[in-house]
N, C-alpha and C positions, 0 to 999 in steps of 0.2 A: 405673313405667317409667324414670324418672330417679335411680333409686337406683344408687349407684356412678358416677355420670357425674359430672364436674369438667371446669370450662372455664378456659381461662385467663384470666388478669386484665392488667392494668396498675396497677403499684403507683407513687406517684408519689412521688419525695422531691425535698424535705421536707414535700408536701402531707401523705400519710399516714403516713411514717414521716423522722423528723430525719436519721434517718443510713442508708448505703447496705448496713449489713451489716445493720441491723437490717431494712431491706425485702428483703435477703435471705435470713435466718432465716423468713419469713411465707411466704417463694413457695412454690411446687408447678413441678413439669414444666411448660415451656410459659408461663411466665408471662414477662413484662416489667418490667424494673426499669428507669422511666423517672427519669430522674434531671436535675433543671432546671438550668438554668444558673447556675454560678456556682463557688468553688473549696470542695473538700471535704478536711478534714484528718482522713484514716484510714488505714491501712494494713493491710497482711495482711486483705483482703478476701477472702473463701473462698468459693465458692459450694457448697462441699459437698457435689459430687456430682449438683448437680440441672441440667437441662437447662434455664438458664433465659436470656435476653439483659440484658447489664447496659448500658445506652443511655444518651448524653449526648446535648446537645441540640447543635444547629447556630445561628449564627448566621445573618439573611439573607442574608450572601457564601459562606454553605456552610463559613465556616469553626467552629472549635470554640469554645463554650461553656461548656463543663466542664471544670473540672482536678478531680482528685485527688491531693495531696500531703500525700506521707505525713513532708513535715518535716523528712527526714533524720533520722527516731526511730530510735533504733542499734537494729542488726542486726532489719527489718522491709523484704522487698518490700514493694511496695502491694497485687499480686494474688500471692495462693499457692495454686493450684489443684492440687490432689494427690490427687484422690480418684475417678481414672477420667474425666475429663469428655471427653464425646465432642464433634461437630459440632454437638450440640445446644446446647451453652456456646455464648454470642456473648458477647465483650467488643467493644464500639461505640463511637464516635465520642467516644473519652475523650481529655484529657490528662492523661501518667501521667508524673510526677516525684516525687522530694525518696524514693525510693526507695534504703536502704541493703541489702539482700539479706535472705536467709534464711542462718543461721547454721548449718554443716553439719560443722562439726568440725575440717575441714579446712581449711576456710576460708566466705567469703560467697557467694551466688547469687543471681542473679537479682535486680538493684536493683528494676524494674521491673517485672518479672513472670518470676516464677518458676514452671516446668510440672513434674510429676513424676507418669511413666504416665496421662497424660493430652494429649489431642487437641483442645481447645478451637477456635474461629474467631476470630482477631483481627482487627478491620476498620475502617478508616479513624480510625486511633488514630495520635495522637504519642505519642511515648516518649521521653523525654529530659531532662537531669542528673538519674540516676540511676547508684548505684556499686555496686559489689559486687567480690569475689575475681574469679567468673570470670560472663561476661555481664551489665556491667553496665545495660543494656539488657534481655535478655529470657535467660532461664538452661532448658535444654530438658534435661531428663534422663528419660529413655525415653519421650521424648514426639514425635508430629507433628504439631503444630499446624498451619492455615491461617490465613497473614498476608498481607492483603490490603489495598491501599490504604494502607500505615502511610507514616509519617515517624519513622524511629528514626535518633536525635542525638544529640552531646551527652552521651553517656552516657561512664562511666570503669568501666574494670576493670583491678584490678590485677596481675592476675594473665594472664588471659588472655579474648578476646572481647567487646571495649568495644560492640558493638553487640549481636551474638547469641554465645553460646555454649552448644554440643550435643554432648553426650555421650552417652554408653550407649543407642548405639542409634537415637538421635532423627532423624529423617529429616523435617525442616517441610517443606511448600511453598507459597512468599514470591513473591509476584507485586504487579506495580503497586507496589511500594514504595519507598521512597529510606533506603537505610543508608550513612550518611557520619559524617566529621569527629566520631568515637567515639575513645576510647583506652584499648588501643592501636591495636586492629583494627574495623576495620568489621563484617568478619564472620568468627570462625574455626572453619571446620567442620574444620583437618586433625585437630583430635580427637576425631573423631567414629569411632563402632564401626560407625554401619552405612551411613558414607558422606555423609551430610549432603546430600542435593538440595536444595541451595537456590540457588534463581534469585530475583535480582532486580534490580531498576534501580538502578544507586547515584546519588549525587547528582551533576548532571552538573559537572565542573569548569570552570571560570571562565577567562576569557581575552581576548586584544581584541577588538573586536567593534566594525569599521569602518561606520559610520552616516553617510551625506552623508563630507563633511570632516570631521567627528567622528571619535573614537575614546572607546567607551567597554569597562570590564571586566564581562562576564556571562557568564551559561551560551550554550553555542550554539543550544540550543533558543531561549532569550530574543533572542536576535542574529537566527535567524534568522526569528522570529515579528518584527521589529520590522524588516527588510526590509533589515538589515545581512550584513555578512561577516564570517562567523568567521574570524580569523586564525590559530587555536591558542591552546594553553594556556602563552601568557606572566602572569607577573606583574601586570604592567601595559604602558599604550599607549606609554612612551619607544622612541622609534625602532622602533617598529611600521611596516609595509608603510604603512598608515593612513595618516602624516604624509607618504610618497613622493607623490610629482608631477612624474614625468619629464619633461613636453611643455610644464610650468609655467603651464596653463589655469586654474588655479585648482579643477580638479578633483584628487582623489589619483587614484593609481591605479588601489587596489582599487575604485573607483565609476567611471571611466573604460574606456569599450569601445575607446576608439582611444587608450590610454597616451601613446603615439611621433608626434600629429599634436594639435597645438595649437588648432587650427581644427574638430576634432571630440571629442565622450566620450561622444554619448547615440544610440542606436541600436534606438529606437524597435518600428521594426517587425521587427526582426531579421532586415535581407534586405544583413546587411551593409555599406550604404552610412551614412554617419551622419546623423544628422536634420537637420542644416543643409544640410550637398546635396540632400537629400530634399526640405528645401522649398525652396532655391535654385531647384531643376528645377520645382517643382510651381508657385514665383509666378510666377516671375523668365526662366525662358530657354523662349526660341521656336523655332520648327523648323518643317519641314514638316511640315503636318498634310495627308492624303492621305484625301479624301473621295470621294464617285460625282459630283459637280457639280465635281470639280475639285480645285487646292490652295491650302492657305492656312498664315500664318504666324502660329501659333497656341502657347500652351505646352501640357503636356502635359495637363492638366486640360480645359481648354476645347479642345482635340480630341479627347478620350474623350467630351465634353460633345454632341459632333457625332458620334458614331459614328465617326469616322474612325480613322487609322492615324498616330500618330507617328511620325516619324523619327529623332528625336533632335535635341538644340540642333544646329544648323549643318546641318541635312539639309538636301537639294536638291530641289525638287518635280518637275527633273527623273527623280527615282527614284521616283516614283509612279506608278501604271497610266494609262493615255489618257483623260481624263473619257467618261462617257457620259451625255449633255446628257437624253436619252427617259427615261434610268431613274430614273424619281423616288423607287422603293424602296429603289436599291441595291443588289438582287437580280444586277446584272452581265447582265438581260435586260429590252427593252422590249418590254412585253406589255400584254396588257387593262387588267391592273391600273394600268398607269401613264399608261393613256388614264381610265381610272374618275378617279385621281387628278386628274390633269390639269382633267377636268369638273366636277369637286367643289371643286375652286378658282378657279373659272370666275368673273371679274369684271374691273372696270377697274384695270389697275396703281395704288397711291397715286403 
């Protein structure tokens, strides 16, 4: 009943095999090329056609584990996959350097990974110093890969496409990724045949990034996860908004709600008034407080504390309603209820 049946494996280097082309010469469809941590020198890895996943390992922070470098051994990507590979190809959590291309006559390809008629998945991989003619980074000729979660860097081409370059045809689609700070280009699809869809995130650029009275340079994302203001993408904080302080509080600006009033910059509750009036009113000033027993000179806390009705600092208790001495609820009527009440308090004054 099991005749013809194969299951995949998990092949593990360098437990059972030293090097990673050699556990992929052994695989079948379906299999796993788990590859442990630590850096591997080889190049022009091929999987040959077979649907199989090539996996590094992660460290505890999620980050990577595995490089592969290929050395900078002249005219050698690290991956050179040309032999049809569909979605079934995983390239995984690798770092892939020291990649000089594949040698095409015309010139190099693909430092880092070279595709040709084939559609592989690349995912959660860096890529970066690697060189080549054209995509020194990733070299796509009639091919559509999906690149996913990468970090491609760093890389050089001399010709054209320092991060991707896509020819004849190649249409990727590059999601979650960061392609930056490559040369000459980050990414050039305009010589592409069949239009080149590629989306992705680039890396975000660097700028001031106003924190307290601080000024420091990062991405905006970082600025604004750290509870700062991005200012734009300056150089650096010299004579950034950041170092202004109009009202000269000792706040700057950019962290100041009230810039142009020295006496206020924190505005707490966002009801426009600033927190120090806020609680000037809440410790500090009194007024008519307007209860049902009458009124009293109370601040604004300790007459909400009584049910009553502020008036505001300096209110007149003649602006209050007439007390009504019967109604011990408040209700604005003396009824049973406030004869019940009355009796249930029923004792000799202390």
């Amino acid at each position: 009943m099991l005749a013809g049946t194969s299951f995949a494996e998990t092949i593990n280097v360098p437990g059972d095999y030293a090097t990673i082309q050699g556990a992929i010469n052994a695989s079948s469809d379906g299999d796993v090329i788990a590859v442990a941590a630590g850096t591997y020198y080889e190049h022009s890895l091929n999987p040959g056609g077979k649907a199989i996943t090539v996996q590094g390992t992660l460290n505890k922070d999620e980050s990577l584990a595995t490089t592969i470098d290929a050395q900078q051994d002249s005219l050698h990507s690290v991956f050179t996959i040309t032999s049809g590979e569909g979605d079934g190809t995983v390239i995984q959590d690798l770092e892939i350097t020291g990649g000089t291309g594949l040698n095409e006559g015309w010139g190099t390809v693909g430092g880092g990974i070279y595709l040709e008629n084939s559609s592989p998945i690349i995912s959660g991989c860096t890529i970066s110093g690697n060189t080549a003619n054209y995509g020194g980074g990733i070299c796509c000729n009639n091919s559509s890969p999906t690149i996913t979660g990468c970090t491609i860097t760093d890389n050089t081409a001399f010709d054209l496409g320092g991060g991707i370059y896509c020819y004849n045809g190649s249409n990727p689609t590059i999601s979650g990724s960061q392609i930056c700070e490559n040369t000459p280009n980050q990414i050039d699809d305009s010589y592409t045949d069949g239009g080149g869809n590629i989306v992705a995130d680039q890396c975000a650029a660097e700028g001031a990034c106003c924190i307290g009275s601080g000024c420091s340079v990062t991405t905006e994302p970082n600025c604004i996860a750290a509870g700062g203001t991005y200012q734009g993408d300056y150089s650096d904080c010299n004579g950034d908004p950041c170092w202004q302080d109009s009202d000269s509080d000792g706040v700057h600006d950019a962290d100041d709600a009230f810039p142009s009033d020295p006496n206020e910059w924190g505005d707490s509750d966002g009801d426009g008034v600033g927190d120090n009036e806020d609680n000037y009113f809440e410790n500090y000033a009194h007024g008519a407080c307007c209860v049902s027993s009458g009124c009293h000179n109370l601040t604004e806390t300790a007459c909400a504390g009584m049910g009553g009705t502020w008036l505001g600092e300096g209110g007149s208790c003649d602006d209050c309603p007439a007390s009504c001495m019967g109604d011990t609820d408040g209700n604005g009527f003396i009824d049973i209820q406030d004869l019940l009440n009355m009796l249930g308090n029923w004792c000799a004054c202390p």
